[in-house]
C-alpha positions as CSV (number, residue, x, y, z in Angstrom):
1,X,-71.5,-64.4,270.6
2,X,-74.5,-63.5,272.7
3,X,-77.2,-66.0,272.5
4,X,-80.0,-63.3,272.0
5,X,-78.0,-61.8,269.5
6,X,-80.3,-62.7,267.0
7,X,-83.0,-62.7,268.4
8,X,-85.3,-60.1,266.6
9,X,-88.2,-58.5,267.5
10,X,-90.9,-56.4,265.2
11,X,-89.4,-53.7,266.4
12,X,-85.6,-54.0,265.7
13,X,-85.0,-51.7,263.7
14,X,-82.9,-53.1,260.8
15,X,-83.8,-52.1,257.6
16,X,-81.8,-49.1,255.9
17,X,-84.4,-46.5,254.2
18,X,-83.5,-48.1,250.9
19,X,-84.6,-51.4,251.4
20,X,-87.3,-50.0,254.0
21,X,-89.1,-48.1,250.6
22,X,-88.9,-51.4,248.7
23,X,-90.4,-53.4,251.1
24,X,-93.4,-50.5,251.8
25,X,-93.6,-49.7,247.7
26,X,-92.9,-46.2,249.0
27,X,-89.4,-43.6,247.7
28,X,-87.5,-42.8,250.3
29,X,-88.4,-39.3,249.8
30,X,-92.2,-40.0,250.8
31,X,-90.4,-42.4,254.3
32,X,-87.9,-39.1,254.9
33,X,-91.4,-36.9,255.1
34,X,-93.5,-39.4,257.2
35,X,-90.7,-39.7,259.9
36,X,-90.3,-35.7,259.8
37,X,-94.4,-35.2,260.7
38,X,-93.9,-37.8,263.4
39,X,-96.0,-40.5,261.2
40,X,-93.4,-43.3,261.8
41,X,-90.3,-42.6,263.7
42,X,-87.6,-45.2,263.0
43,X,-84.8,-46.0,265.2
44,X,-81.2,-44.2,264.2
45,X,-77.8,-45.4,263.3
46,X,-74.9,-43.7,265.4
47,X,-74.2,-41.6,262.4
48,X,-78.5,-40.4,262.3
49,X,-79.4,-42.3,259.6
50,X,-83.1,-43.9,259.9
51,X,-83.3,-47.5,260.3
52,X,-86.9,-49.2,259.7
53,X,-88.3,-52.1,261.9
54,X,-91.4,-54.5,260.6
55,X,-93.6,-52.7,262.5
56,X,-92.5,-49.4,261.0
57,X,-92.8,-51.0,257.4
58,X,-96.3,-52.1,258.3
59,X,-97.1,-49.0,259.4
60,X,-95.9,-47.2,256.7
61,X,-98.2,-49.4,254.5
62,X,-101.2,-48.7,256.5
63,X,-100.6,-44.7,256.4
64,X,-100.1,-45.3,252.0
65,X,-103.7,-46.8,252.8
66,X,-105.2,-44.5,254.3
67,X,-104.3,-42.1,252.2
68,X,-104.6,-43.6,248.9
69,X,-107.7,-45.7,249.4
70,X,-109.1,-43.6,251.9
71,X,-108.3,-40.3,251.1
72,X,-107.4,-38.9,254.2
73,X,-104.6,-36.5,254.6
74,X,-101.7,-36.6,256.4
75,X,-102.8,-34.6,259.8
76,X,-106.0,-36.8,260.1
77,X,-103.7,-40.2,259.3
78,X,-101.3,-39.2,262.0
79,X,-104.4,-38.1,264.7
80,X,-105.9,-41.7,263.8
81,X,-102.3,-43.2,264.8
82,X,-102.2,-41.3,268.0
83,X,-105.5,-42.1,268.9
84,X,-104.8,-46.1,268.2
85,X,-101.9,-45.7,270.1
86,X,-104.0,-44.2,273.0
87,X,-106.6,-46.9,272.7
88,X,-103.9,-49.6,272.8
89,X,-102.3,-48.0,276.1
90,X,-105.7,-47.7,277.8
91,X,-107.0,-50.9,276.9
92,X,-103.7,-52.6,278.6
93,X,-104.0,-50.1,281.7
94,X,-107.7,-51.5,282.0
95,X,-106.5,-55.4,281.9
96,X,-103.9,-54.1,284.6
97,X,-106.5,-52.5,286.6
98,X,-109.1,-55.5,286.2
99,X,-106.0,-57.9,286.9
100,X,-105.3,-56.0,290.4
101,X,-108.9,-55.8,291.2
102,X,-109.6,-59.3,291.3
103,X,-106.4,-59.5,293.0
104,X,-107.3,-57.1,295.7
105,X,-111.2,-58.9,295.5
106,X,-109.4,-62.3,296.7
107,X,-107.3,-60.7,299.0
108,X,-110.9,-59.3,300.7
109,X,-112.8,-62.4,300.8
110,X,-110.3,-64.2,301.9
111,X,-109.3,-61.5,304.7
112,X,-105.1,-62.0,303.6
113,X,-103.2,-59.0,303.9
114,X,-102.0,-57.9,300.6
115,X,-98.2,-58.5,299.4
């Protein structure tokens, strides 16, 4: 047996949509309708059934949230995701960025030619 084999990530996708709505307090119904408006889109089984990771069941958790305690419908919920998303993406690109820039900085003072 591969010796990664269990090695799980939070986002292996592993849980069945059954045990995915326990684990989120949500019916399956309300998982099946947030992964057809592109709220959370779990992985799929060879045969297309949805499989949830822990980072789809948090997720879930935090759209219920937002809805319930916040009161914001679903279209606002799922711009709010898409604009974390983007903010996480350009916040790494910026740490790459800065990361090459001092790069390239020591590279100047010390007049080496870069790699």
């Amino acid at each position: 047996m591969d010796a990664n084999y269990f090695d799980l990530s939070d986002d292996t996708p592993v849980y069945v949509i059954s045990v995915a709505a326990q684990l989120s307090g949500l019916h399956p119904q309300t998982l099946r309708q947030y992964d057809r408006l592109g709220l959370v889109s779990p992985g799929r089984t060879a045969g297309r059934g949805r499989l949830y990771s822990t980072r789809d069941i948090v997720m879930l958790r935090e759209v219920q949230r937002l809805s319930q305690e916040e009161g914001i419908n679903l279209a606002g919920i799922k711009r709010i995701l898409s604009l974390e998303n983007e903010t996480m993406r350009l916040r790494e690109e910026v740490h790459r960025l800065r990361a090459e820039l001092t790069t390239m900085r020591a590279l100047l003072r010390y007049q080496l030619p870069p790699a």
